[in-house]
TORKOL-4160 file (C-alpha; in steps of 0.2 Angstrom, whole numbers, padded with zeros to 4 digits, m for minus):
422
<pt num="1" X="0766" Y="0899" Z="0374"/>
<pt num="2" X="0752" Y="0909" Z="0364"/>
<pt num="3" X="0751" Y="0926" Z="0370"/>
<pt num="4" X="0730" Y="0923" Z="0374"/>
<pt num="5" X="0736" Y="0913" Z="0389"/>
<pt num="6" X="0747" Y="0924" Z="0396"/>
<pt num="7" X="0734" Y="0935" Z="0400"/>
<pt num="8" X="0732" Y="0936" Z="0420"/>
<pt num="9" X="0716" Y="0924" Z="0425"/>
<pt num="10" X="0705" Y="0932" Z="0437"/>
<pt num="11" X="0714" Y="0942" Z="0450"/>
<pt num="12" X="0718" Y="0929" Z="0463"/>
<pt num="13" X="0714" Y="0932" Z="0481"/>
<pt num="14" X="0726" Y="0943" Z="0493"/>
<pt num="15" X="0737" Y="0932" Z="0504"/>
<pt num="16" X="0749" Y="0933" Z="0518"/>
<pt num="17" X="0766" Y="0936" Z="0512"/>
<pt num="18" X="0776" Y="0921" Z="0518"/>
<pt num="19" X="0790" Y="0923" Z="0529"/>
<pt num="20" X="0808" Y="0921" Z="0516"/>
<pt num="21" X="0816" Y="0905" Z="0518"/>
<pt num="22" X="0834" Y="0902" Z="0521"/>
<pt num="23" X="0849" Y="0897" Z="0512"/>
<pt num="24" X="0856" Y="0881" Z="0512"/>
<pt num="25" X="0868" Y="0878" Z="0498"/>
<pt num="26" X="0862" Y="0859" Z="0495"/>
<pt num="27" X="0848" Y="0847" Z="0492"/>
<pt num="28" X="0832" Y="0849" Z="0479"/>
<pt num="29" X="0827" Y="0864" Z="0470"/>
<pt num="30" X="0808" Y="0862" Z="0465"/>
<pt num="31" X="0804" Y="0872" Z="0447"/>
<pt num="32" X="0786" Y="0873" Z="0439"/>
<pt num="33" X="0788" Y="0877" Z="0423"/>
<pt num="34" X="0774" Y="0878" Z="0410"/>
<pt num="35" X="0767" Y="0866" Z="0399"/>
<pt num="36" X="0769" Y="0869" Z="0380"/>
<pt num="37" X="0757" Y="0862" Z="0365"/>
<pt num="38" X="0771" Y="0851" Z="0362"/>
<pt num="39" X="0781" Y="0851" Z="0378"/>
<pt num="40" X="0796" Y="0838" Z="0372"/>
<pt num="41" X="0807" Y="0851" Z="0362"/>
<pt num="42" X="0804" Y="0862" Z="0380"/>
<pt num="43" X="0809" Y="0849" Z="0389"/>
<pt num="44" X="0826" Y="0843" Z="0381"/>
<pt num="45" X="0832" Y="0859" Z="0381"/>
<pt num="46" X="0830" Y="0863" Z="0400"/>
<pt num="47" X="0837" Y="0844" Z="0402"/>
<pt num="48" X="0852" Y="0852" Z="0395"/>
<pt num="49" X="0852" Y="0867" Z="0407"/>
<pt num="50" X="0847" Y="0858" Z="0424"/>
<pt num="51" X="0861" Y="0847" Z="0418"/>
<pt num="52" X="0874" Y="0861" Z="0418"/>
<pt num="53" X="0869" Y="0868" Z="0433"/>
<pt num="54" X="0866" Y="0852" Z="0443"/>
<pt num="55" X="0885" Y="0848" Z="0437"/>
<pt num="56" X="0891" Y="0867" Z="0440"/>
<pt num="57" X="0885" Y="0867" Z="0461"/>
<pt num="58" X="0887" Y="0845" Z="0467"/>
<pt num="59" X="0876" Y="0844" Z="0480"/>
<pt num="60" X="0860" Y="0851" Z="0472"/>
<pt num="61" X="0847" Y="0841" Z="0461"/>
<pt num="62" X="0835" Y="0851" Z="0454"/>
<pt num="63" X="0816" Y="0843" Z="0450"/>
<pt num="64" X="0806" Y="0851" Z="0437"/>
<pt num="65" X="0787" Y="0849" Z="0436"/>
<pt num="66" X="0777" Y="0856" Z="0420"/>
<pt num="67" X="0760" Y="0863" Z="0424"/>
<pt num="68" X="0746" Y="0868" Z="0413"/>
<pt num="69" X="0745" Y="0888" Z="0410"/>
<pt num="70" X="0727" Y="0888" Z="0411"/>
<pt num="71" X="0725" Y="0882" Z="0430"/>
<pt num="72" X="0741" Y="0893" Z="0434"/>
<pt num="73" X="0733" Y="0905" Z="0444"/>
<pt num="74" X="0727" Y="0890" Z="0456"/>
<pt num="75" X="0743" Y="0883" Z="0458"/>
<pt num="76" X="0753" Y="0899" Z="0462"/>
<pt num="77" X="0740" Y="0906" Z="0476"/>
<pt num="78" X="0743" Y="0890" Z="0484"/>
<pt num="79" X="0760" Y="0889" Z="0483"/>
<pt num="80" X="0761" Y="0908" Z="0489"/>
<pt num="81" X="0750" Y="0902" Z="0505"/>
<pt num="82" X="0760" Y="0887" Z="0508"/>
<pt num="83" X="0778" Y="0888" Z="0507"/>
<pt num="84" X="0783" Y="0868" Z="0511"/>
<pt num="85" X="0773" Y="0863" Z="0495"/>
<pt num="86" X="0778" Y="0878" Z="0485"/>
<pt num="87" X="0792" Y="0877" Z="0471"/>
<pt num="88" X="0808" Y="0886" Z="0474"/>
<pt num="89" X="0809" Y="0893" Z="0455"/>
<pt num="90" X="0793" Y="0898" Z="0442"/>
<pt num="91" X="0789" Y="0902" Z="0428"/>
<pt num="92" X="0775" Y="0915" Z="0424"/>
<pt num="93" X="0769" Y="0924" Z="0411"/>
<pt num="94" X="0773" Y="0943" Z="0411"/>
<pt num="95" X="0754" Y="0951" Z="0416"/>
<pt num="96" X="0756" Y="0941" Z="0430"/>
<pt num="97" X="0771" Y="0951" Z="0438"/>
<pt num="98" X="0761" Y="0964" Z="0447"/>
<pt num="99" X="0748" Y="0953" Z="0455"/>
<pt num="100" X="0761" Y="0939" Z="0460"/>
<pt num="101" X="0772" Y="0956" Z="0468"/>
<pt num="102" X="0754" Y="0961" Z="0476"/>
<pt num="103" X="0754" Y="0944" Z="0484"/>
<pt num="104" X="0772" Y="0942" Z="0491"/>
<pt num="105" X="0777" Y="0927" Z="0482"/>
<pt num="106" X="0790" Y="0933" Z="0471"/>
<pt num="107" X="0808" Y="0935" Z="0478"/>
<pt num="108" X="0815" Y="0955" Z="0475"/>
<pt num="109" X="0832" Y="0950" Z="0466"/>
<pt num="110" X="0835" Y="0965" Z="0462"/>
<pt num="111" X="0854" Y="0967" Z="0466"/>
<pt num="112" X="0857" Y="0948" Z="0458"/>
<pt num="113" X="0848" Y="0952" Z="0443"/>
<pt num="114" X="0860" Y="0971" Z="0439"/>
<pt num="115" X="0875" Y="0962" Z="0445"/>
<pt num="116" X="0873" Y="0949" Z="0432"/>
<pt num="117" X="0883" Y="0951" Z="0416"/>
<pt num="118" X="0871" Y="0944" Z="0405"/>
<pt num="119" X="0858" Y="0958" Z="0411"/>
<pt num="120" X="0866" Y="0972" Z="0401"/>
<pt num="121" X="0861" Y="0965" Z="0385"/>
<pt num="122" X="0843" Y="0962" Z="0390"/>
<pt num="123" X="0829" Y="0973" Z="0378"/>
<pt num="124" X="0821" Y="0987" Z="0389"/>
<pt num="125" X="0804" Y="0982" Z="0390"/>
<pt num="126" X="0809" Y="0962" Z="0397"/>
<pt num="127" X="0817" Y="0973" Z="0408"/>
<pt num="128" X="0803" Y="0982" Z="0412"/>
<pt num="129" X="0791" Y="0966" Z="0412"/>
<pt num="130" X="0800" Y="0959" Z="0428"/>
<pt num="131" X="0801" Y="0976" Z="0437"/>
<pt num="132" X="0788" Y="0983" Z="0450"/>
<pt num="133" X="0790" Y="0998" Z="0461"/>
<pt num="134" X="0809" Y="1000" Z="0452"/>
<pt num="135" X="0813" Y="0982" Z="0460"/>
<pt num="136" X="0818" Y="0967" Z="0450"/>
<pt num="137" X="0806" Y="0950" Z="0453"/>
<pt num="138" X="0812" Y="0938" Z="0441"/>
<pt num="139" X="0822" Y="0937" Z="0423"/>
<pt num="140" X="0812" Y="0938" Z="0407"/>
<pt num="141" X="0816" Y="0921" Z="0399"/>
<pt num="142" X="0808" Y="0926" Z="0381"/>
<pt num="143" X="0795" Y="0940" Z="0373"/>
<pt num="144" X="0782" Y="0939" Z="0359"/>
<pt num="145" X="0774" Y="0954" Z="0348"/>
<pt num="146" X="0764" Y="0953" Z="0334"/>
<pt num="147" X="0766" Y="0958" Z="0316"/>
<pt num="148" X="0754" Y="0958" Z="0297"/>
<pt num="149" X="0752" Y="0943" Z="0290"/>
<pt num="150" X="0746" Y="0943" Z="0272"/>
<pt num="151" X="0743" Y="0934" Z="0257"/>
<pt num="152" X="0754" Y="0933" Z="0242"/>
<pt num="153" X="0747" Y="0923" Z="0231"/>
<pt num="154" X="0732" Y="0935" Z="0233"/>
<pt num="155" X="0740" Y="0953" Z="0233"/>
<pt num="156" X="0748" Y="0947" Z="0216"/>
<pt num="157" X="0730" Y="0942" Z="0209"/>
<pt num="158" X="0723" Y="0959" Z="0214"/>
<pt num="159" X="0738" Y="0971" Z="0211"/>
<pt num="160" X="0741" Y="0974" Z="0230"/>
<pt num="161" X="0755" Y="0981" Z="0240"/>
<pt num="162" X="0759" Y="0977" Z="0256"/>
<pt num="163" X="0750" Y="0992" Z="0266"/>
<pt num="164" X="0762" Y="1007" Z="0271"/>
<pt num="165" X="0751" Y="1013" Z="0284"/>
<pt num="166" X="0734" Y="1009" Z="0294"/>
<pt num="167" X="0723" Y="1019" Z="0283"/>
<pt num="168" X="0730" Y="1008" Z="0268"/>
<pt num="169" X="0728" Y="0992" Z="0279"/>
<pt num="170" X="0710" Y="0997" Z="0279"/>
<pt num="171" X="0707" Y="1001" Z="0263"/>
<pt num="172" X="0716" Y="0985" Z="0255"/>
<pt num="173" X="0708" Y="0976" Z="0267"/>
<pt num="174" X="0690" Y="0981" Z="0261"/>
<pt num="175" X="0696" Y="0979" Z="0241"/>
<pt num="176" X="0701" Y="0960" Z="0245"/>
<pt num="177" X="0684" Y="0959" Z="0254"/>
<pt num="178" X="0674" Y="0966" Z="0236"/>
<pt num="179" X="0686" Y="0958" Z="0225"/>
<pt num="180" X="0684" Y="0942" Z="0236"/>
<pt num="181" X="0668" Y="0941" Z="0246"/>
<pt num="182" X="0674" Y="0922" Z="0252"/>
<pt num="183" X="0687" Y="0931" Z="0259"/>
<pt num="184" X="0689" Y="0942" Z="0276"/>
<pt num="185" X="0700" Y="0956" Z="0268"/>
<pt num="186" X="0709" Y="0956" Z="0286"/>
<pt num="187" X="0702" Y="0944" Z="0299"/>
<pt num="188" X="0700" Y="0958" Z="0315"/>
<pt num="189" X="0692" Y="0949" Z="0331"/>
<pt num="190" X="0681" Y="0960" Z="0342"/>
<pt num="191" X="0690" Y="0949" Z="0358"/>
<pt num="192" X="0709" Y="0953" Z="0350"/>
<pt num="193" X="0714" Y="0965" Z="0365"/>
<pt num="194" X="0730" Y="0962" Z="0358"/>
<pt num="195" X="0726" Y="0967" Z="0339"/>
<pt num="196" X="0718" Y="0983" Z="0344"/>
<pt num="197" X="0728" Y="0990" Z="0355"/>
<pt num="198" X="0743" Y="0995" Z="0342"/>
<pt num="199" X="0730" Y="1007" Z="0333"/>
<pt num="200" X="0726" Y="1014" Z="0349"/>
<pt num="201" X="0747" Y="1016" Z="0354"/>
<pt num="202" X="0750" Y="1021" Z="0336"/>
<pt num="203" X="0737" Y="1034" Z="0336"/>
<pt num="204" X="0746" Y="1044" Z="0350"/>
<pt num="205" X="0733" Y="1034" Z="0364"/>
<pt num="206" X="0735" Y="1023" Z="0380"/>
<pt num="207" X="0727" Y="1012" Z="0388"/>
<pt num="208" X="0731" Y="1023" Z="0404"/>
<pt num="209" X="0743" Y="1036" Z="0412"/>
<pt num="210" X="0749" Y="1040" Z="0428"/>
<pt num="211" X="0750" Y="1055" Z="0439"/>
<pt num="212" X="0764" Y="1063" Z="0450"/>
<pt num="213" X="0759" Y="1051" Z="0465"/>
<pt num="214" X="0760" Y="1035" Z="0453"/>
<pt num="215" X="0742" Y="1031" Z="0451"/>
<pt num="216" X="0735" Y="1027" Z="0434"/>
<pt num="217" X="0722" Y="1033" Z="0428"/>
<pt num="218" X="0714" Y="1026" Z="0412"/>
<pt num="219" X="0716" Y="1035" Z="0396"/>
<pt num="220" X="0705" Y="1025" Z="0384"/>
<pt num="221" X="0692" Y="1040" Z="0383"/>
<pt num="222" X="0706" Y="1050" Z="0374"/>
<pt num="223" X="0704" Y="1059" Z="0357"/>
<pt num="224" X="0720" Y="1050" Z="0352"/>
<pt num="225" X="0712" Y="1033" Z="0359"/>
<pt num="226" X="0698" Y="1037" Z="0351"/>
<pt num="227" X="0704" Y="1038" Z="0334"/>
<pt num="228" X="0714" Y="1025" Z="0335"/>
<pt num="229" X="0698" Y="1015" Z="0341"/>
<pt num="230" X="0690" Y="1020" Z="0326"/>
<pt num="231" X="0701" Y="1015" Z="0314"/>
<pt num="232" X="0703" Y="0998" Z="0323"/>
<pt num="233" X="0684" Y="0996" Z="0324"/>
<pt num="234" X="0681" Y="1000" Z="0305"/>
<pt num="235" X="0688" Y="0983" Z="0301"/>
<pt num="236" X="0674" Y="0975" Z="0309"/>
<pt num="237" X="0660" Y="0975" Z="0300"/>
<pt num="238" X="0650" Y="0967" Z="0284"/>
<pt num="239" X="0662" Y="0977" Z="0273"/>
<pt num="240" X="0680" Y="0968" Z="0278"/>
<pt num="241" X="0674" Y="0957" Z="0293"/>
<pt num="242" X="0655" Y="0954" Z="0299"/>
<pt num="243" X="0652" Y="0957" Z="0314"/>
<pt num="244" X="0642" Y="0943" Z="0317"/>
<pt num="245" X="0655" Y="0931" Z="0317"/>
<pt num="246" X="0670" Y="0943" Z="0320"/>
<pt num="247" X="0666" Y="0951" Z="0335"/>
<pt num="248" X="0668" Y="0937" Z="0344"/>
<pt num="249" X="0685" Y="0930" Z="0339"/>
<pt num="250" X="0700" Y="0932" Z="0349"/>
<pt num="251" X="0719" Y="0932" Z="0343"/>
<pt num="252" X="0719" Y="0912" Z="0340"/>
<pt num="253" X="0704" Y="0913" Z="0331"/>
<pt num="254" X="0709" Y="0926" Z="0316"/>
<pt num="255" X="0725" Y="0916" Z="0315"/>
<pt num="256" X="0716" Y="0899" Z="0313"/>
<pt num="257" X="0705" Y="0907" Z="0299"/>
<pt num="258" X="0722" Y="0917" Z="0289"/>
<pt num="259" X="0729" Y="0896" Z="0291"/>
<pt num="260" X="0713" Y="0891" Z="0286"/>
<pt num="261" X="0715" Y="0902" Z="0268"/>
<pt num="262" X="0699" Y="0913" Z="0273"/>
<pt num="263" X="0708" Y="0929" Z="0276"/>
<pt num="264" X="0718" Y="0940" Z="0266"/>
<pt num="265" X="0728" Y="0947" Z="0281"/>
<pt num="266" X="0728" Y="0944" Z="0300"/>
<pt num="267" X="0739" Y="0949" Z="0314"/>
<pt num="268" X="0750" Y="0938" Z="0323"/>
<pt num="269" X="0762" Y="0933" Z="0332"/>
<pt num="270" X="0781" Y="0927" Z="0331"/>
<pt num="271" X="0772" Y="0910" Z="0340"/>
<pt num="272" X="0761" Y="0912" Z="0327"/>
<pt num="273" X="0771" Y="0904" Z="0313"/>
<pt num="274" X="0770" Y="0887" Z="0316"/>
<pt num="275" X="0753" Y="0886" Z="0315"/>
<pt num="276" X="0752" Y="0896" Z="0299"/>
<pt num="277" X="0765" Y="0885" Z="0293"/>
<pt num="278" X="0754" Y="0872" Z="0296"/>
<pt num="279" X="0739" Y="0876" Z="0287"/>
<pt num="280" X="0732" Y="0877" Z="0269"/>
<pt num="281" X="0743" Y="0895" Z="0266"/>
<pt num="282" X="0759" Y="0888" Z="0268"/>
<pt num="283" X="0771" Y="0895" Z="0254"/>
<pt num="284" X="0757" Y="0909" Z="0250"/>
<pt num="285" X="0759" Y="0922" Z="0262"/>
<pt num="286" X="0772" Y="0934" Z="0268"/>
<pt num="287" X="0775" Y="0945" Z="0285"/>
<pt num="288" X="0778" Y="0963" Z="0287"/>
<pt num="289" X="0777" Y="0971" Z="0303"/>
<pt num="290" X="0760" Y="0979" Z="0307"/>
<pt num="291" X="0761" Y="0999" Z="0299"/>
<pt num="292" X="0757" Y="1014" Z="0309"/>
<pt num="293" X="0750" Y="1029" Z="0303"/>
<pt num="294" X="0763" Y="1038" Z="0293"/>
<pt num="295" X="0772" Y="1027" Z="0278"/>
<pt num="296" X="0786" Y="1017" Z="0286"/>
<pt num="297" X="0781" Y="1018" Z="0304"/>
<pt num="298" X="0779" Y="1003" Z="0315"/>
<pt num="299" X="0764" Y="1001" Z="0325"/>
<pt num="300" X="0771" Y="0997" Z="0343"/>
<pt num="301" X="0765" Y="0981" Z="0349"/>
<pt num="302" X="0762" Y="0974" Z="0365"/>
<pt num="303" X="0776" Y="0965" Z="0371"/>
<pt num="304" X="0773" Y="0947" Z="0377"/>
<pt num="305" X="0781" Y="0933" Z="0386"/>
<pt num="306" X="0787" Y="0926" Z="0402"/>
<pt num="307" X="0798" Y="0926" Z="0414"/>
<pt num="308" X="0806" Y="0914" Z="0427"/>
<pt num="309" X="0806" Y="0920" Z="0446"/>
<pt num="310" X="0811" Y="0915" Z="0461"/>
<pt num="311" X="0799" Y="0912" Z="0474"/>
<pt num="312" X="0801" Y="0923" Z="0491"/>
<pt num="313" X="0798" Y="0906" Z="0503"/>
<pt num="314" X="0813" Y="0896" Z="0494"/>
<pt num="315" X="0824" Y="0890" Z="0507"/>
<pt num="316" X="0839" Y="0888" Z="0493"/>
<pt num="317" X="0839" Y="0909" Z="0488"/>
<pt num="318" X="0858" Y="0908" Z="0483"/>
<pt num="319" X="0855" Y="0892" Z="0472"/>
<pt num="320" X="0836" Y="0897" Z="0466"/>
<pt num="321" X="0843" Y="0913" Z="0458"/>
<pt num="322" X="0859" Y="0904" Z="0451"/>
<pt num="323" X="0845" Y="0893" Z="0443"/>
<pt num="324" X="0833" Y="0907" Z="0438"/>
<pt num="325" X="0850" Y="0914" Z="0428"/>
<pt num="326" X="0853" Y="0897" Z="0419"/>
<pt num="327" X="0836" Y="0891" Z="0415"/>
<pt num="328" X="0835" Y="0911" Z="0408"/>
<pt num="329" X="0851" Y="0915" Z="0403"/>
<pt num="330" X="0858" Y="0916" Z="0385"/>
<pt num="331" X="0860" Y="0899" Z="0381"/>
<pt num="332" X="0845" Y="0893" Z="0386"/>
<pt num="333" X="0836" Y="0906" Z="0377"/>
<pt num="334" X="0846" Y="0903" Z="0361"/>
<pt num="335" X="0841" Y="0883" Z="0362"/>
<pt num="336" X="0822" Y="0888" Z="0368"/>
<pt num="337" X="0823" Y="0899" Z="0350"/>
<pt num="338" X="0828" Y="0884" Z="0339"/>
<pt num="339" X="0817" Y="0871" Z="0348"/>
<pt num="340" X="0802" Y="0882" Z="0351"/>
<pt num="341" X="0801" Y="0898" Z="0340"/>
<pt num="342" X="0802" Y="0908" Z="0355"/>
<pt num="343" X="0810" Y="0926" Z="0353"/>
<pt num="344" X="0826" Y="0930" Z="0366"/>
<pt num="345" X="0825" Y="0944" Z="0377"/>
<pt num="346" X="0844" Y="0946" Z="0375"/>
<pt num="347" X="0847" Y="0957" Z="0360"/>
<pt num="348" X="0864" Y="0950" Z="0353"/>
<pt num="349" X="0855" Y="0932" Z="0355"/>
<pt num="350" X="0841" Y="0938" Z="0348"/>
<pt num="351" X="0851" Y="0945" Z="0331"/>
<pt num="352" X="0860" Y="0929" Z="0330"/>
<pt num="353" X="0844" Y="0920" Z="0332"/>
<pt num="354" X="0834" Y="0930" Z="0316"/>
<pt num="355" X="0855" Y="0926" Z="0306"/>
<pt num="356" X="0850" Y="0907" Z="0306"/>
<pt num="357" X="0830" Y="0908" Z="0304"/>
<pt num="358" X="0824" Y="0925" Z="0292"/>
<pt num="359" X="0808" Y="0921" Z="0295"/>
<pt num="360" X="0810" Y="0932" Z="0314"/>
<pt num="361" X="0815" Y="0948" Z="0306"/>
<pt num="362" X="0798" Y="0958" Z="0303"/>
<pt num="363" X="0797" Y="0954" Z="0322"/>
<pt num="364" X="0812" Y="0958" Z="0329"/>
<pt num="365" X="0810" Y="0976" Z="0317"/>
<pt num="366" X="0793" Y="0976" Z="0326"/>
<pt num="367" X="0802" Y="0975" Z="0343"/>
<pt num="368" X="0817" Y="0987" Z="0338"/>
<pt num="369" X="0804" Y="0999" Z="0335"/>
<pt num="370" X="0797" Y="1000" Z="0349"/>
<pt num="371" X="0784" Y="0989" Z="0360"/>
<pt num="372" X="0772" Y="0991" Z="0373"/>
<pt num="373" X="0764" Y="0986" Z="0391"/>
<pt num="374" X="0748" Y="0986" Z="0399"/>
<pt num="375" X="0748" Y="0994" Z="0417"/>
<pt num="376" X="0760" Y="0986" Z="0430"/>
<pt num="377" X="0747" Y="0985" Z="0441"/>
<pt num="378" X="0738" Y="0971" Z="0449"/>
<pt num="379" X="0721" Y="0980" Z="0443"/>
<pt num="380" X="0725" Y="0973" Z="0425"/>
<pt num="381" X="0721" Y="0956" Z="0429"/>
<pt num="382" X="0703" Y="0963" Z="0435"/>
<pt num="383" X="0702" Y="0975" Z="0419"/>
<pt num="384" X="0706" Y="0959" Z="0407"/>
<pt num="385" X="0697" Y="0945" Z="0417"/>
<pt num="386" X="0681" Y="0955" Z="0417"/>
<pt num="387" X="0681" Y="0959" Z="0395"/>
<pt num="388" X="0682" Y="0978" Z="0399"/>
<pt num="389" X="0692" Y="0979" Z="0382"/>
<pt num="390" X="0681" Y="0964" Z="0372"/>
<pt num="391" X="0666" Y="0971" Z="0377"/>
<pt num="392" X="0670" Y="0990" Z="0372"/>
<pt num="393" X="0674" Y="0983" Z="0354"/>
<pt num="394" X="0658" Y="0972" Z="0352"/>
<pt num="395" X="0647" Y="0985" Z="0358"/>
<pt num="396" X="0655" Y="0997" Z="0344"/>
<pt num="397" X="0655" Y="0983" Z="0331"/>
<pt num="398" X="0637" Y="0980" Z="0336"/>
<pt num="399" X="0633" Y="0998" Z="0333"/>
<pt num="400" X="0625" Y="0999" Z="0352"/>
<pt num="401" X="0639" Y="1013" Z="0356"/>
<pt num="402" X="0647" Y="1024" Z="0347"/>
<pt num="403" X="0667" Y="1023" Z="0350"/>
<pt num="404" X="0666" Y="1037" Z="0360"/>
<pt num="405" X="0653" Y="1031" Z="0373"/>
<pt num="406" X="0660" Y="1016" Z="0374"/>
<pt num="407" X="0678" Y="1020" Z="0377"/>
<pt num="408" X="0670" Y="1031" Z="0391"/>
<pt num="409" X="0662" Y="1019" Z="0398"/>
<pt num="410" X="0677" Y="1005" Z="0397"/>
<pt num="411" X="0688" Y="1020" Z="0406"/>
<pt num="412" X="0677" Y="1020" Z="0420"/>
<pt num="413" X="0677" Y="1003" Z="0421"/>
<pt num="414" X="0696" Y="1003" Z="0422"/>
<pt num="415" X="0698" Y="1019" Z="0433"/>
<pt num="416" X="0686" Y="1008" Z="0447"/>
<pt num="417" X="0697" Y="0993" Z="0445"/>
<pt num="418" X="0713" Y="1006" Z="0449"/>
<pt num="419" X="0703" Y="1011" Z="0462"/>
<pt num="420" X="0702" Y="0997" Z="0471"/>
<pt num="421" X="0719" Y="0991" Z="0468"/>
<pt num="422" X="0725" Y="1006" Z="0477"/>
């Protein structure tokens, strides 16, 4: 799924954490899994699984119901609040782990998930985006990061090299922009959390920190955010991309106009390529992963993607986690790969995977490089669903605020949000 709906909806309200279920060893495991674009290749390959499983443990039948990512938040409060309707196994996008931990629905399946064999060859941060408090609540089923598309059939007109580091991104950005005034040099959206936030982690910066008692406190307002800020917000202006229309796009928005052939460059997603493949720039462009600040650094990018957990409520734990390690096991992920385009979270299935389809290999350097998360706390989804991010890089786009102001201003936004997280 595109990485724009994974971010957490608004907060959802506080419930009662419901009393864990039993564990019979038969009868109907209920999954909600999440609806794709174009849910059939989805759904032939967790056919397959369900399959497997169904004929691994006789006396269980599994039913699967695909539900729309955008009304998620809905579904899973309720489910959390009403454990005879709730599912036994999910699926949830990787923002969402602290808040669903927050609300008790999510089984801890810690000493399942480190006794698995499978586990040892999971990446560190899909490791990471299914652990809270050091416990395990759920298996990362497949991650997504972002890397520089560009344009080759106009670098080769203007004389241009892929850029080697983020002040060159900039600077060939606003040439293409002269050279080509029909043209964004690189299409930057004022609402791309997800764009900016590898000039921020590049330049040394963070979104937050925490102290010796675990709190976090926010860390946007740093001279190292700052600058990273700068450079990030440089891009969006008459000069490479107006403000006027740009500060309002998000991540699916610069992508649609790079597909659409009115961009130079654009940053983007693995789940990205289809897309491109389908529009007007389809065998004029190239991917290199996003550069960092010294020549042949990586920028880190926020790692992406979802998971599949098993809620606390399940009256069937022994068969839900068996399920959860199938639906999110190697071989699934390898199938999801082929069918979907989604990256693994397992590294050897992941090296295989970039063997049979090249196209991966800017973003699994991206991710060998190094990625990063957003706070594994349940005040993100406040922080995201309020624009504390998007608003802080429109008002510095429009000139209101100068980047430091405004990144002062977004850090007290977030320190009240971690303050009332706790």
């Amino acid at each position: 799924m595109p990485l724009a709906a994974l971010v957490l909806a608004a907060c959802a309200p506080q419930t009662s954490a419901p009393a864990a279920g039993g564990d019979e060893k038969n009868g109907t495991l209920r999954v909600w899994l999440f609806q794709e674009v174009s849910n059939q290749p989805k759904e032939k390959v967790v056919d397959a699984a369900v399959a497997a499983f169904e004929g691994e443990h006789p006396g269980a039948k599994v039913e699967v119901e695909y539900i729309p990512v955008e009304t998620r938040a809905q579904r899973v409060t309720a489910a959390f609040n009403d454990p005879k309707s709730a599912p036994d196994v999910i699926e949830y996008g990787n923002t969402d782990t602290a808040g669903y931990v927050e609300d008790g629905g999510l089984a801890d399946v810690t000493a399942e998930f480190t006794a698995w064999d499978q586990a040892a060859d999971a990446d560190p941060t899909a490791k990471e985006s299914v652990t809270v408090g050091g416990k395990v609540y759920g298996a990362p089923l497949f991650v997504g990061v972002r890397a520089l598309y560009y344009r080759t059939d106009v670098f080769g007109e203007l004389g241009l090299a892929a850029p080697k580091t983020q002040d060159e991104l900039v600077a060939t950005a606003k040439k293409i922009r002269k050279e080509k005034p029909e043209l964004y040099g690189l299409a930057a959206g004022g609402a791309f959390t997800y764009g900016a936030l590898p000039f921020v982690w590049a330049a040394g910066g963070d979104l937050a920190t925490r102290d010796g008692s675990g709190a976090y406190k926010a860390a946007l307002d740093s001279d190292a955010a700052v600058k990273g800020l700068t450079t990030y917000t440089s891009l969006l202006g008459d000069d490479n991309c107006p403000a006027a229309t740009c500060a309002q796009m998000g991540g699916n928005a610069t992508i649609t106009a790079f597909a659409a052939g009115k961009a130079g460059m654009a940053i983007g997603g693995d789940f990205s390529h289809a897309a491109v493949e389908a529009g007007q720039v389809k065998g004029k462009y190239a991917v290199v992963p996003l550069p960092g600040t010294t020549p042949g650094s990586i920028a880190p990018a926020f790692a992406g993607g979802n998971n599949i957990g098993v809620l606390r409520s399940t009256s069937h734990r022994t068969l839900a986690v068996e399920l959860m390690k199938t639906l999110a096991g190697k071989e699934t992920q390898a199938r999801l790969f082929d069918a979907m385009g989604f990256l693994p979270t397992f590294t050897d299935v992941r090296t295989a995977a970039a063997e049979r389809k090249p196209f991966v290999k800017p973003f699994i350097d991206t991710l060998a490089a190094g990625t990063r998360f957003v706070p594994a706390t349940p005040a993100w989804g406040r922080i995201d669903s309020s624009l504390v991010v998007p608003t802080m890089l429109q008002e510095i786009a429009s000139g209101r605020k100068d980047v430091r102001t405004a990144a002062g201003d977004a850090a007290k936004k977030m320190d009240a949000a971690f303050a009332e997280a706790g």
